[in-house]
C-alpha positions as CSV (number, residue, x, y, z in Angstrom):
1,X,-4.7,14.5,-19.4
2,X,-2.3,12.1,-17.4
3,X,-2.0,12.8,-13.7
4,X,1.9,13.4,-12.6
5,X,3.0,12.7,-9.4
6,X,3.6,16.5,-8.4
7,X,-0.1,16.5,-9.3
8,X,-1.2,13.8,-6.8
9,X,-2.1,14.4,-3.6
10,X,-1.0,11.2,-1.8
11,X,2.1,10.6,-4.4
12,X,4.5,10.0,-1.5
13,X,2.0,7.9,0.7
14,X,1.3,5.2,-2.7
15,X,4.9,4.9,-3.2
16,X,5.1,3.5,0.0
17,X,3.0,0.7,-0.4
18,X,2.1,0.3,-4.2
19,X,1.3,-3.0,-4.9
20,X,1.9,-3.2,-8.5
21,X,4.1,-5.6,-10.0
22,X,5.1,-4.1,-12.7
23,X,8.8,-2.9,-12.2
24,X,8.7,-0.5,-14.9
25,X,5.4,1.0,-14.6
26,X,5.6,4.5,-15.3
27,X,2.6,5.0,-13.4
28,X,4.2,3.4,-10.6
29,X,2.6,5.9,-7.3
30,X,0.0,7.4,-9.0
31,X,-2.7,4.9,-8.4
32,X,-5.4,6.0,-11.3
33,X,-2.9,6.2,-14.0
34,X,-1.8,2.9,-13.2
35,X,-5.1,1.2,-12.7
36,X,-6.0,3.0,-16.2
37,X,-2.7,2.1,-18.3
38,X,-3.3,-1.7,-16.9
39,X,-7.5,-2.2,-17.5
40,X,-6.3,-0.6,-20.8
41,X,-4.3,-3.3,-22.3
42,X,-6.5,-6.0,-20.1
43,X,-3.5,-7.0,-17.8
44,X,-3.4,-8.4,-14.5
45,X,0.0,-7.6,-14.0
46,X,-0.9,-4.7,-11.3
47,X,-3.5,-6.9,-9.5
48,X,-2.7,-7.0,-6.0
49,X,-3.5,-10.9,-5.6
50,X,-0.7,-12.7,-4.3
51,X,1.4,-9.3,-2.8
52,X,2.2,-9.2,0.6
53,X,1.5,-5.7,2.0
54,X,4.2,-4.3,4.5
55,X,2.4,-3.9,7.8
56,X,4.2,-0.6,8.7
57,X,2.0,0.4,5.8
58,X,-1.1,-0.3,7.7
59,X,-1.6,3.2,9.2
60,X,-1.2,5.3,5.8
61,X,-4.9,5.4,5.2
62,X,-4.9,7.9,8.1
63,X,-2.6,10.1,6.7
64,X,-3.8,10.3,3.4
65,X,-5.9,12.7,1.2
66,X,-9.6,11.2,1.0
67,X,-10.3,13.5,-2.3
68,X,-9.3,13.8,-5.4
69,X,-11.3,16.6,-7.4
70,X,-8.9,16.4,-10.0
71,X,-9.7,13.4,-11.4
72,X,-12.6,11.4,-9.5
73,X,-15.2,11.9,-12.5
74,X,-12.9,10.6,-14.7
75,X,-12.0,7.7,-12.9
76,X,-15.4,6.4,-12.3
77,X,-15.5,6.2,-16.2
78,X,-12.5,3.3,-15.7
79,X,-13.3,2.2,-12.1
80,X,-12.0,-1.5,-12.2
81,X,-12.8,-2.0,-8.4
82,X,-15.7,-5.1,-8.5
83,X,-16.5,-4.6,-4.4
84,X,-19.8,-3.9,-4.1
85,X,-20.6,-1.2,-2.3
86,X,-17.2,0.4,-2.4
87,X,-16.9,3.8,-0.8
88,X,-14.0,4.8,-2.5
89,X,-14.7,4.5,-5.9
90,X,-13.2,7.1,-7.8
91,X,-10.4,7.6,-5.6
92,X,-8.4,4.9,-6.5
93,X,-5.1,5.1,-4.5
94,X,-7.8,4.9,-1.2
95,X,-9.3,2.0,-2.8
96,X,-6.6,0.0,-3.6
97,X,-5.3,1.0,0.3
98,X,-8.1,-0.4,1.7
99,X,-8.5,-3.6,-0.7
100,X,-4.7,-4.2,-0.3
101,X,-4.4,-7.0,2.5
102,X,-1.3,-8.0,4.4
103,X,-1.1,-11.2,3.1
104,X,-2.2,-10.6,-0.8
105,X,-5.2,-12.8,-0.3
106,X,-7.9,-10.9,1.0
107,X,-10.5,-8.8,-0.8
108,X,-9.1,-8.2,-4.4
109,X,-10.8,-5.4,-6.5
110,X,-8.2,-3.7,-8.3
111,X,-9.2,-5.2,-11.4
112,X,-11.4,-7.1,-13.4
């Protein structure tokens, strides 16, 4: 069953500094959903390579939820993040936070 964004803990927080480029992503804040819908059809459309992160978005890692009971199980079965050994596996709006560089070059394991 699909995550919606009253469903998400750190909804507000991803909008903030979503890195995906799709403009009409439905998923668009809801991290896992995204991640999913893209590895689905084998897009790189929401890869963060290339995406310069706003630095005022640098500090939302402290504010945001580090679990997600809802749907961590279920997004290991999809993880798409290739860093090895990645601590946030399963919690994929944290992942892609901390994989998501200011300058879009950095560290890239949002997807395949």
């Amino acid at each position: 069953m699909a995550t919606m964004p009253e469903q998400c803990v750190n909804y507000e927080i991803n909008l903030e500094m979503c890195p995906c480029t799709s403009e009409d992503c439905d998923n668009r804040g809801i991290c896992c959903e995204c991640l999913q819908s893209h590895a689905a059809r084998d897009s790189k459309s929401a890869c963060m390579r290339g995406i310069e992160r706003d630095p005022a978005t640098m500090g939302l890692a402290s504010e945001a939820a580090t679990s997600c009971e809802t749907n961590v199980k279920r997004n290991l079965e999809f993880c798409v993040c290739t860093y090895e050994p990645c601590a946030r596996k399963g919690i994929c709006c944290n992942c892609v936070r901390n994989h998501f560089s200011l300058d879009g070059s950095d560290r890239v394991a949002c997807m395949r």
